[in-house]
N, C-alpha and C positions, 0 to 999 in steps of 0.2 A: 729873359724871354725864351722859351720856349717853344721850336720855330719844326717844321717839318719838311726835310728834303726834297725838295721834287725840278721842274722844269715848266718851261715857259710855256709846253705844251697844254700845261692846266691851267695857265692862266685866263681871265675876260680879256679881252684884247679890243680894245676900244679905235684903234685904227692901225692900219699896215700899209705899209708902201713896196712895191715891187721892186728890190736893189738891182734888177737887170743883170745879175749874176747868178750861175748857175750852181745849183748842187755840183760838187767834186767829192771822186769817192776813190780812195787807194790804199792798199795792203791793210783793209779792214776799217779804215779811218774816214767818215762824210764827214764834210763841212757843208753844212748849207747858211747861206746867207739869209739873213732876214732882219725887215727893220720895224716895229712895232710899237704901240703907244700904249701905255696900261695907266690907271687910277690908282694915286693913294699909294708908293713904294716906297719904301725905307730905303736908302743905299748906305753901304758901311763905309767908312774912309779905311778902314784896313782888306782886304781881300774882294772889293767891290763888289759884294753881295746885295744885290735884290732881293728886299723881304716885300709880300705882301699877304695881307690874309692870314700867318702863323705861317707861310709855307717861303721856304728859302731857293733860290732858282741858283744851281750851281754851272755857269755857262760853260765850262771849257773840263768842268772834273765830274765822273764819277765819286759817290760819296766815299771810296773807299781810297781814290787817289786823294781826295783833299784831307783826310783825315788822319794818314797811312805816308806823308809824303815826309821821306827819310831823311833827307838834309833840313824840313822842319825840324824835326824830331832831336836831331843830334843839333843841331843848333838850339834849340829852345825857344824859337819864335813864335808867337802866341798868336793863333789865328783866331779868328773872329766866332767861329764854331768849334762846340766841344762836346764830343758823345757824353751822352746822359742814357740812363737808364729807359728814357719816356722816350728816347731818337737824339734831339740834337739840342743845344741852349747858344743863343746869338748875346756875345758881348758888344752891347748897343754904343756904349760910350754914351758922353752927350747927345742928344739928338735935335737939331734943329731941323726949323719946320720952312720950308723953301714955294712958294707961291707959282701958281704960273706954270709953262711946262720949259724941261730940263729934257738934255738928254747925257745918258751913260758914255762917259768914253773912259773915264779911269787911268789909269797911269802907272810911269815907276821910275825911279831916274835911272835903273834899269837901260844901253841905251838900244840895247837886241829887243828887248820887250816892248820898250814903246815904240821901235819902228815895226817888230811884226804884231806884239797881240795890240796893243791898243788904238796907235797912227789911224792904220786902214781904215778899223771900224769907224772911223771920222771920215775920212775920206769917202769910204761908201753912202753915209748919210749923207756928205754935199751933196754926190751926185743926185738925190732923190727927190733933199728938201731944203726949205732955209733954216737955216741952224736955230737952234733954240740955245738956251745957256747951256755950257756947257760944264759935266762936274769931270774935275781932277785934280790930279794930287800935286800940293807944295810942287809946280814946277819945276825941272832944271833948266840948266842953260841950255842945254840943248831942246829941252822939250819948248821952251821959252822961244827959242830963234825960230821953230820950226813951226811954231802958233804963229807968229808977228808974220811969216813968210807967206801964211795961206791966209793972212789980213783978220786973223779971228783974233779979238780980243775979249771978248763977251765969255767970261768964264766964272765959275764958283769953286775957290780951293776947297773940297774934305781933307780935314785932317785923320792921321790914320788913326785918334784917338775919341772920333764922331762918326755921328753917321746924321743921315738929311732925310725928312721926308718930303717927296716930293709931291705936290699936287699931281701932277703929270709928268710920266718921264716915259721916255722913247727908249728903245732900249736895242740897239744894234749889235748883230749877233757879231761873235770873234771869228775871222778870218783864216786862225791855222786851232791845231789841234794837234794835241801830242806830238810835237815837232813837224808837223803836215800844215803845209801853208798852201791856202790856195792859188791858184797859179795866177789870177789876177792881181794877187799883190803886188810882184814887182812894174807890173807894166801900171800899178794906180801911183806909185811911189815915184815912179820916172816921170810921168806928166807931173805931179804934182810939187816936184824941184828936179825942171829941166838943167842940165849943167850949163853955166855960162858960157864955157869955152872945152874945147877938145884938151884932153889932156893924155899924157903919154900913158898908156898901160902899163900897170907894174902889180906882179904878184907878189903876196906876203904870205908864206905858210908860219903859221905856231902849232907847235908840238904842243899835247896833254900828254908825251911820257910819266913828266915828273907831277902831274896834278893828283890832285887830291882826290878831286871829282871834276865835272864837265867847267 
C-alpha cells in the first residue's frame, strides 16, 4: 500500500474533546494535547500507525526521524514504513476489520515507554470520556497489572504482525516528545496509583559509562 506522510492536521475530524490540558513548549519542543474521532483508520500492530485516505499520520516523528532512526538501522528491525520512490509503501500485514469505535492507545513491554509515551495518553482520554475498546499490544505483566488497577478490561490485542481497521477510532495525542514530557504527566500517574503506604526514600543511580547506547 502506498501511503503518504502527513499529520492529523489534514485529517476530517468527525468529533474532538477538550483534554483540559494545555500546549507545553520548551528548548524548541510543543506538545499539545488533543483528543479526536476520525472515520474509517487502519492501525498497524507494529509502530502504531494511523492510515487513513493513502495518508499515514506519524504522531511523535518527523519523516526523517522514523525513517533515519539509528539503533533501527543497526538492529535491522523492520518498520511498518519503507521509502519508495512514489514517498512511502505501508507493510499492512493481515488486516482485520474491527466494528464500532476504538480508541488508540498502543503499547510496548517497553516499561519507560508505556508509562511515559502510551499510559497517559489513556489516562488523558478517562478524564474526557468513557472509554471505548481499547487497541494494544500482547500485554505485559506489568502493563496487564496496570490495566486491572484502573478497572479496564475492555481491550483488543494488535499483533505487531496486523493491523485493524477501525469503524471509528479516537485517537489521543502523545504526551512527551523527544524526550520532553509534559509536566502533567507525573502529577496524572500519581493520582492514578496513589501509593498505599509512605515508604522510606532511597536513591538509585546507574551509570551508562560502559553502555553501548542509552
Amino acid at each position: 500500500m502506498q501511503v503518504t506522510v502527513t499529520d492529523l492536521d489534514n485529517w476530517d475530524v468527525e468529533g474532538e474533546l477538550d483534554t483540559g490540558l494545555q500546549p507545553f513548549t520548551v528548548a524548541g519542543v510543543t506538545i499539545s494535547p488533543s483528543l479526536t474521532c476520525h472515520a474509517d483508520v487502519l492501525v498497524t500492530g507494529r509502530d502504531w500507525l494511523p492510515i487513513r485516505g493513502g495518508e499515514v499520520a506519524l504522531l511523535i516523528h518527523s519523516p526523517d526521524d522514523y525513517f533515519d532512526k539509528p539503533y533501527l538501522v543497526r538492529s535491522g528491525t523492520e518498520q511498518v514504513l519503507r521509502r519508495t520512490p512514489q514517498g512511502a509503501e505501508a507493510n499492512l500485514g493481515t488486516v482485520r476489520e474491527l466494528p464500532g469505535e476504538s480508541i488508540l492507545v498502543g503499547g510496548v513491554a517497553n516499561h519507560y515507554h508505556w508509562l511515559v509515551d502510551y499510559l497517559p495518553r489513556l489516562l488523558m482520554a478517562r478524564r474526557c470520556m468513557r472509554l471505548p475498546r481499547l487497541l494494544i499490544n500482547p500485554p505485559s505483566v506489568i502493563q496487564a497489572q496496570s490495566l486491572d488497577l484502573l478497572g479496564i478490561r475492555d481491550w483488543e490485542i494488535v499483533h505487531p504482525s496486523e493491523s485493524v481497521r477501525c469503524e471509528r477510532l479516537w485517537i489521543p495525542s502523545l504526551l512527551a516528545r523527544q524526550t520532553v514530557v509534559h509536566p502533567e504527566v507525573p502529577a496524572m500517574l500519581r493520582q492514578a496509583f496513589p501509593a498505599s503506604k509512605a515508604a522510606r526514600r532511597r536513591s538509585l543511580y546507574l551509570s551508562r559509562r560502559d553502555a553501548a547506547s542509552r
